[in-house]
C-alpha positions as CSV (number, residue, x, y, z in Angstrom):
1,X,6.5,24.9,-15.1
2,X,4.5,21.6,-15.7
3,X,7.6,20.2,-17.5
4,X,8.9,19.5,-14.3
5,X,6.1,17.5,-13.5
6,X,6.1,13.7,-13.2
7,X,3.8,11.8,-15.2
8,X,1.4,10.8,-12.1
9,X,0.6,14.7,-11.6
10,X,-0.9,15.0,-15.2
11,X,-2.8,12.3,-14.8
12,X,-4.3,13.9,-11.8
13,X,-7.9,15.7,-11.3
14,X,-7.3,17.1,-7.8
15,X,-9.8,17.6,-5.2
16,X,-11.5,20.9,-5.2
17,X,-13.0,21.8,-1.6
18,X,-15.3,24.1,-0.6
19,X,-14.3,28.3,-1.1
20,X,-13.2,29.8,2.1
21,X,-13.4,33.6,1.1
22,X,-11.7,36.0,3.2
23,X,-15.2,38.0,3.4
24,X,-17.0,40.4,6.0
25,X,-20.4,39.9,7.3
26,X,-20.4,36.5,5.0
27,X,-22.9,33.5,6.0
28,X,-20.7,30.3,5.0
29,X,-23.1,27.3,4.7
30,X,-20.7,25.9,2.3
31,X,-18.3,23.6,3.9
32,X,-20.0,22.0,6.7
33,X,-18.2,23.7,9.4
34,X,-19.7,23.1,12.8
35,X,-21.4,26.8,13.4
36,X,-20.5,26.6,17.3
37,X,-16.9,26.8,18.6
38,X,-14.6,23.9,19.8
39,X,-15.0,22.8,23.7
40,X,-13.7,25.8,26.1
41,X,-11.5,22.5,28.3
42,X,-9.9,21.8,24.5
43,X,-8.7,26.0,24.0
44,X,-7.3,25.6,27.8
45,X,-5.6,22.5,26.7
46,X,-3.7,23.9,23.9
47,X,-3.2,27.2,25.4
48,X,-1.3,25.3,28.4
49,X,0.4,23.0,25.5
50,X,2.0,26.0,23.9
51,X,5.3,25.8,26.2
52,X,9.0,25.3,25.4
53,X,8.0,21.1,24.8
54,X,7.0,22.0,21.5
55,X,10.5,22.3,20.4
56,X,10.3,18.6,20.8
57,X,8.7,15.8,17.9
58,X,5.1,15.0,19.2
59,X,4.5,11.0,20.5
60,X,4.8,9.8,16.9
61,X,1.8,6.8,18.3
62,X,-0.6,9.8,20.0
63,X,-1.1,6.8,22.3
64,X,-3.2,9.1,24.8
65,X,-5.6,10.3,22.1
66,X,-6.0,6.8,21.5
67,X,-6.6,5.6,25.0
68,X,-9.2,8.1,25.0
69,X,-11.1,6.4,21.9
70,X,-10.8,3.2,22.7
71,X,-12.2,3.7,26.1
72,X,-15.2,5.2,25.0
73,X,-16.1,2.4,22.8
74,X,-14.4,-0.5,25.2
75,X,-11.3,-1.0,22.9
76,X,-8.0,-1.3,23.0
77,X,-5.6,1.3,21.4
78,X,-4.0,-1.3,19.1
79,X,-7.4,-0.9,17.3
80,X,-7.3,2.7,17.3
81,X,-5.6,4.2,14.3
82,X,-4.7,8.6,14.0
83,X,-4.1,10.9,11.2
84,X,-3.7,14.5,10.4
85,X,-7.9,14.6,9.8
86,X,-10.0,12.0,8.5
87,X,-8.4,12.8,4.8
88,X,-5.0,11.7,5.5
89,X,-6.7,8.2,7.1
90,X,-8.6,7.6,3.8
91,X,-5.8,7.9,2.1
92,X,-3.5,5.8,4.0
93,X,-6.6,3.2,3.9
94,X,-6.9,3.8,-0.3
95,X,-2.9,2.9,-0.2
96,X,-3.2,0.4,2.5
97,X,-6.0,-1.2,1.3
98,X,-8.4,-0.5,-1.2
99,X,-6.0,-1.3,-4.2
100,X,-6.7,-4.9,-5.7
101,X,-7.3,-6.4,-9.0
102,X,-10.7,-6.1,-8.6
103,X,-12.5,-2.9,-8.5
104,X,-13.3,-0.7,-5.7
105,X,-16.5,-0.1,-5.2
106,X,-18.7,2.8,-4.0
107,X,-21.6,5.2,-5.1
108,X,-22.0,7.7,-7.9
109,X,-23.0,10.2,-5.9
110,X,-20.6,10.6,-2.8
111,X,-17.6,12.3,-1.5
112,X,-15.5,13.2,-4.3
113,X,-12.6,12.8,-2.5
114,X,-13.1,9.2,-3.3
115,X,-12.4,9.1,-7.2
116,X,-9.4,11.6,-6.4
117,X,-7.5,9.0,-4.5
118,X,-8.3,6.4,-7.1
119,X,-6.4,8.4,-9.3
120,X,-3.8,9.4,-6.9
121,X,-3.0,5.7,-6.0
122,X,-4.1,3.8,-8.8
123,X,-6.8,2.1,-7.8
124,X,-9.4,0.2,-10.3
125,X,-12.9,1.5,-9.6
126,X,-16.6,1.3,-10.1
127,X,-19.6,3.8,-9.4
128,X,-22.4,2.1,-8.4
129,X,-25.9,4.3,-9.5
130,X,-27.6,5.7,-5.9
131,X,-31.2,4.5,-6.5
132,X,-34.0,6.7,-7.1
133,X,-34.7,8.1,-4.1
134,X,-30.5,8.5,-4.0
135,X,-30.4,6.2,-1.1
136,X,-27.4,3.3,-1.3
137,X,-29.0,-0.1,-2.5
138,X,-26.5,-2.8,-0.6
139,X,-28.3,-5.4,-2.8
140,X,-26.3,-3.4,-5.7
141,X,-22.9,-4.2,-3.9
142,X,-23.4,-7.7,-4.7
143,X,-21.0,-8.1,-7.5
144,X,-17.2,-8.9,-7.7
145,X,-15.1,-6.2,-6.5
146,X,-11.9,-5.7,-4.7
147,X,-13.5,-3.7,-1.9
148,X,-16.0,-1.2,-0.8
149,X,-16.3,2.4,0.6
150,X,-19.5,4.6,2.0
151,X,-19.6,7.3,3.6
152,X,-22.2,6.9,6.3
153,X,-24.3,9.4,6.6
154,X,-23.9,9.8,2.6
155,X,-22.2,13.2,1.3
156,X,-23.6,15.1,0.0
157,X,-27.2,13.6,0.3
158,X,-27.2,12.8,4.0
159,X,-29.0,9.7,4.1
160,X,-28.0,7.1,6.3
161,X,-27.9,3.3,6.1
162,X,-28.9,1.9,9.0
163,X,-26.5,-0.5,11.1
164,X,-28.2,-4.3,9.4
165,X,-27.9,-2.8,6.1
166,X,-23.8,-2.0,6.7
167,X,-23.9,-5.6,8.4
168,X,-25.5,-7.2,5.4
169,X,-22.8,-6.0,3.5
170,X,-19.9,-7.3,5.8
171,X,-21.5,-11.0,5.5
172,X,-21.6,-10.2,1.4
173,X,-18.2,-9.6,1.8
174,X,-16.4,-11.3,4.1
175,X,-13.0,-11.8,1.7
176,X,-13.0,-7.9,0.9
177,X,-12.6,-5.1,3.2
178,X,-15.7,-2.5,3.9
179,X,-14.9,1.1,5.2
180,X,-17.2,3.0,6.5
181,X,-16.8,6.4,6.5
182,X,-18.8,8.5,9.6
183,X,-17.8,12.2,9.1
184,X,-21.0,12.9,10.0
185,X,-22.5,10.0,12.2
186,X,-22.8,12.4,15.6
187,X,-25.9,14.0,13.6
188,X,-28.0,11.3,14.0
189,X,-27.0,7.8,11.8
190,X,-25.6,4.7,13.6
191,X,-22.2,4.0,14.0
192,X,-21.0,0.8,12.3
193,X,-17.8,0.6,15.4
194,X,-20.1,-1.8,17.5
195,X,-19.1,-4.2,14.9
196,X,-15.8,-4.2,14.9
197,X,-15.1,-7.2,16.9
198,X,-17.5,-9.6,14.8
199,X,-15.9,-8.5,11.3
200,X,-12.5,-8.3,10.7
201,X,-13.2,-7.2,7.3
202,X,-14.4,-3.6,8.7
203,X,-12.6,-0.5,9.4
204,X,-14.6,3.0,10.5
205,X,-12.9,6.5,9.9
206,X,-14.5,9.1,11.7
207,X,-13.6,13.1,12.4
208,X,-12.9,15.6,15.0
209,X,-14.1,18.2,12.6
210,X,-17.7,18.2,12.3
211,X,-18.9,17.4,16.0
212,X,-16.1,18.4,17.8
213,X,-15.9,21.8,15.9
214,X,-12.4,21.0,15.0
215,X,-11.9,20.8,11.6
216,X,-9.0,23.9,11.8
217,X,-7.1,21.2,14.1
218,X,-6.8,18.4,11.5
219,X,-7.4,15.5,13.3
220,X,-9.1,11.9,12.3
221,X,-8.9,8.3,13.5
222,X,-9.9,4.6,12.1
223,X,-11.2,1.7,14.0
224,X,-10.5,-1.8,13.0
225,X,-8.9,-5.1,14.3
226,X,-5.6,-5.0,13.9
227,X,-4.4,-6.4,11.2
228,X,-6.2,-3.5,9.4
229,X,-4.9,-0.8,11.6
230,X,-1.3,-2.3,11.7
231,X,-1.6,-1.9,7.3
232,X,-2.7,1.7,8.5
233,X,0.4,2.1,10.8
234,X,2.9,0.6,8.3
235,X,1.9,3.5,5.2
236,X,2.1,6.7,7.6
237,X,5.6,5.1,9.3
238,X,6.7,5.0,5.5
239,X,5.2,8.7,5.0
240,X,5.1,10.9,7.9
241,X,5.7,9.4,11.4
242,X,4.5,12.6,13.3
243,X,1.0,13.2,11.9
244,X,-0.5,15.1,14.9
245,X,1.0,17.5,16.4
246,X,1.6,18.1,20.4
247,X,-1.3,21.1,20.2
248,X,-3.6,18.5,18.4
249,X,-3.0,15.7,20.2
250,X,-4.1,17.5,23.8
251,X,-6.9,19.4,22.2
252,X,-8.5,16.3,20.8
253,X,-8.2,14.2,23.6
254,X,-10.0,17.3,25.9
255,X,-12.8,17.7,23.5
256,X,-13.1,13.9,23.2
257,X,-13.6,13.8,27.0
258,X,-15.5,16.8,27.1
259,X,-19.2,14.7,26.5
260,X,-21.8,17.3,28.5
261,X,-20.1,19.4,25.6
262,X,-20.7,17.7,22.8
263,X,-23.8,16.2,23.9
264,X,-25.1,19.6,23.7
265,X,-23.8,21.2,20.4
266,X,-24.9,18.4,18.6
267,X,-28.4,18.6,19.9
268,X,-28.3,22.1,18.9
269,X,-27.2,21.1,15.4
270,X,-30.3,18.8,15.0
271,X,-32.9,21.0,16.3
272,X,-31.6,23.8,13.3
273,X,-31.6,21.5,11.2
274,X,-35.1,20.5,11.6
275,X,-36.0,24.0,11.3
276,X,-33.6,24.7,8.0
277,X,-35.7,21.8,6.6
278,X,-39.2,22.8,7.4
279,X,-38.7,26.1,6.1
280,X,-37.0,25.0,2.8
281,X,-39.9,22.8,2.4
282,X,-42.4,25.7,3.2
283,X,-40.4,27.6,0.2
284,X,-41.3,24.4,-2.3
285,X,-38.2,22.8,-2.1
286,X,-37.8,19.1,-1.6
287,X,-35.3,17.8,0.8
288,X,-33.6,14.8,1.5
289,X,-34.0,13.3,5.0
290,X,-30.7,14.1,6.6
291,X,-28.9,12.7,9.3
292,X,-25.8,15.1,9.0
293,X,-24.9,18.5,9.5
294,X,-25.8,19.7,6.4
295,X,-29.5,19.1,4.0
296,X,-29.4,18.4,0.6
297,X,-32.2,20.6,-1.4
298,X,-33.5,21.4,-4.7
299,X,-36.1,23.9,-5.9
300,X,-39.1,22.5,-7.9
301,X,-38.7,25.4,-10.6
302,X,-35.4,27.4,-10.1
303,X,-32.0,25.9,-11.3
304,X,-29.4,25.0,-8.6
305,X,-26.5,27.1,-10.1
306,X,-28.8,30.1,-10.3
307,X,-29.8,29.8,-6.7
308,X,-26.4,29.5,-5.5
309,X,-25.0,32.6,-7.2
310,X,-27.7,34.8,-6.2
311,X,-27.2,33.7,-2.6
312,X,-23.6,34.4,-3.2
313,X,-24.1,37.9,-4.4
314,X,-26.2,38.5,-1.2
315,X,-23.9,37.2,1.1
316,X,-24.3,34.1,1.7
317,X,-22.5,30.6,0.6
318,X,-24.3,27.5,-0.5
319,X,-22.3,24.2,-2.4
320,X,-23.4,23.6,-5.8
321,X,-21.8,20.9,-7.7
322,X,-22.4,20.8,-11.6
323,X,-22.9,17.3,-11.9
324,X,-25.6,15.5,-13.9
325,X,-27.8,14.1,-11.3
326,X,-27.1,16.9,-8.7
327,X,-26.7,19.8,-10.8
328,X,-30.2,21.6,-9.1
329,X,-29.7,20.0,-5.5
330,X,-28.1,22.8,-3.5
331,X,-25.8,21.3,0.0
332,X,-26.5,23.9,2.8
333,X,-24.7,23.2,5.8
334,X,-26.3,24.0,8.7
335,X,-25.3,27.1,11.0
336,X,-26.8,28.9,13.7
337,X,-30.4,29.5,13.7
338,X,-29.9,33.3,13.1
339,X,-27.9,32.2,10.0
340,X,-30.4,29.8,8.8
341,X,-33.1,32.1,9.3
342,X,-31.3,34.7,7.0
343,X,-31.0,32.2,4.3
344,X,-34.5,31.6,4.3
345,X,-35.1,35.1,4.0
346,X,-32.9,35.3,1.2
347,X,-34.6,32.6,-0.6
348,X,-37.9,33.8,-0.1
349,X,-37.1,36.8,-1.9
350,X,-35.7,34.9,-5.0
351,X,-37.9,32.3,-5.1
């Protein structure tokens, strides 16, 4: 009974993510869900995992998961931060660092995730207006503020920034901390991580879940110099001091090493997403230019809502989000060819 309830949980608008229906025969382009499975050397590695040690607590630091990370990018694992997916990170960062006087800044049309931690942690924030073309205008970020957030790629429009635009706004900004956050950077943006050493005011987050087809596993990590991932450190060891898991931990660290694998199911991802976009645009839709794993498309004459619960009667599942400037645009993530190619079909008949 919500009498019970402590004045913070009113206050809250929680987080609504994308359906997962329990559905035969369904084609889920909904929630950005790599459509390939997880590296076969990650299974082995939690199948071997699953022994009498899991009676035992996990390494509370995953300091092997991070070895692994900070190898690849010539690091040290003192500037490698983990979490139970790149949602717990975000919102160890929101409590570790995003809350100030000043306002937080970041755009108007991103992952709403963002506002919902605001709320959740009290922290002051501002919107800033995507431009026209909804691409992020870094000239806009220069104003007073507390700190700054993107997603790069953007969700749900995937457009990228590229790397001098991110860097532009660390110089803008050197008293204020800039995340980054890459949930979909494998799918062709640049990652900001290369400047990490230069700007102590930058931390990246970025996810096993979208590349690494790994999003049932929950498992996300920050770079940053230290001081930033110590702040990091300090919140989970005052929230949860196990966030991963012995199964995760193994099965990260094998697909993370696993490159010939991921090399290739990314490369897939791309090449369907070119086609999804060609033949969305061959249906008069206009599309953003993505660099993710999902487009962002609107019809030039049939309402987003409509489109989406049409598809949804035939089967297949498309994000729609009721919201003023997006309320036609229509976030398909992209899934195998066949399952693309059935969507088109789909559309062609309704359109």
């Amino acid at each position: 009974m919500s009498r019970f309830w402590s004045p913070l949980v009113h206050q809250l608008t929680p987080y609504v993510p994308g359906e997962q229906p329990a559905l035969r025969d369904l084609v889920k382009l909904n929630t950005n869900e790599n459509p390939y499975g997880p590296s076969p050397r990650a299974l082995a590695a939690i199948v071997e995992a699953a022994d009498d040690s899991l009676r035992l607590y996990p390494d509370p630091t995953a300091l092997r998961l991070r070895s692994a990370i900070a190898t690849t990018f010539g690091l040290t694992p003192e500037l490698i931060f983990v979490g139970n997916g790149s949602d717990e990170v975000l919102a160890h960062t929101f409590a570790a660092l995003l809350k100030h006087d000043a306002p937080l800044l970041f755009p108007d049309v991103t992952y709403s995730f963002y506002p919902t931690y605001c709320g959740l942690f009290h922290v002051a924030f501002r919107q800033i207006p995507l431009d026209p073309a909804m691409q992020v205008g870094v000239a806009d970020y220069r104003q007073p503020c507390g700190a700054i957030i993107l997603a790069n790629p953007n969700a749900p429009t995937g457009i990228a920034l590229p790397l001098n635009d991110i860097e532009r706004l660390l110089a803008d900004h050197p008293d204020q901390v800039v995340v980054i956050d890459e949930a979909y950077v494998d799918f062709g943006a640049e990652s900001a991580v290369p400047l990490v050493a230069r700007y102590p005011n930058l931390l990246v987050i970025q996810t096993f879940s979208k590349s690494r087809s790994l999003a049932g596993l929950r498992v996300g990590f920050a770079i940053g110099q230290r001081p930033l991932i110590e702040a990091l450190e300090r919140i989970k060891d005052s929230f949860n001091s196990y966030p991963l898991g012995r199964l995760a931990i193994v099965g990260a660290v094998a697909a993370w090493e696993d490159q010939a694998w991921f090399d290739t199911n990314r490369n897939k991802v791309i090449a369907t997403r070119k086609r999804l976009d060609a033949g969305l645009r061959g249906l008069d839709f206009s599309v953003l230019p993505s660099s993710a794993n999902f487009v962002f498309a609107r019809h030039a004459s049939q309402a987003g809502a409509d489109l989406a619960a049409e598809l949804r009667k035939l089967g297949i599942l498309v994000r729609h989000f009721p919201k003023a400037r997006i309320q036609d645009y229509l976030r398909i993530s992209v899934g195998t060819d066949a399952e693309c190619d059935r969507l088109i079909s789909a559309l062609r008949e309704l359109v």
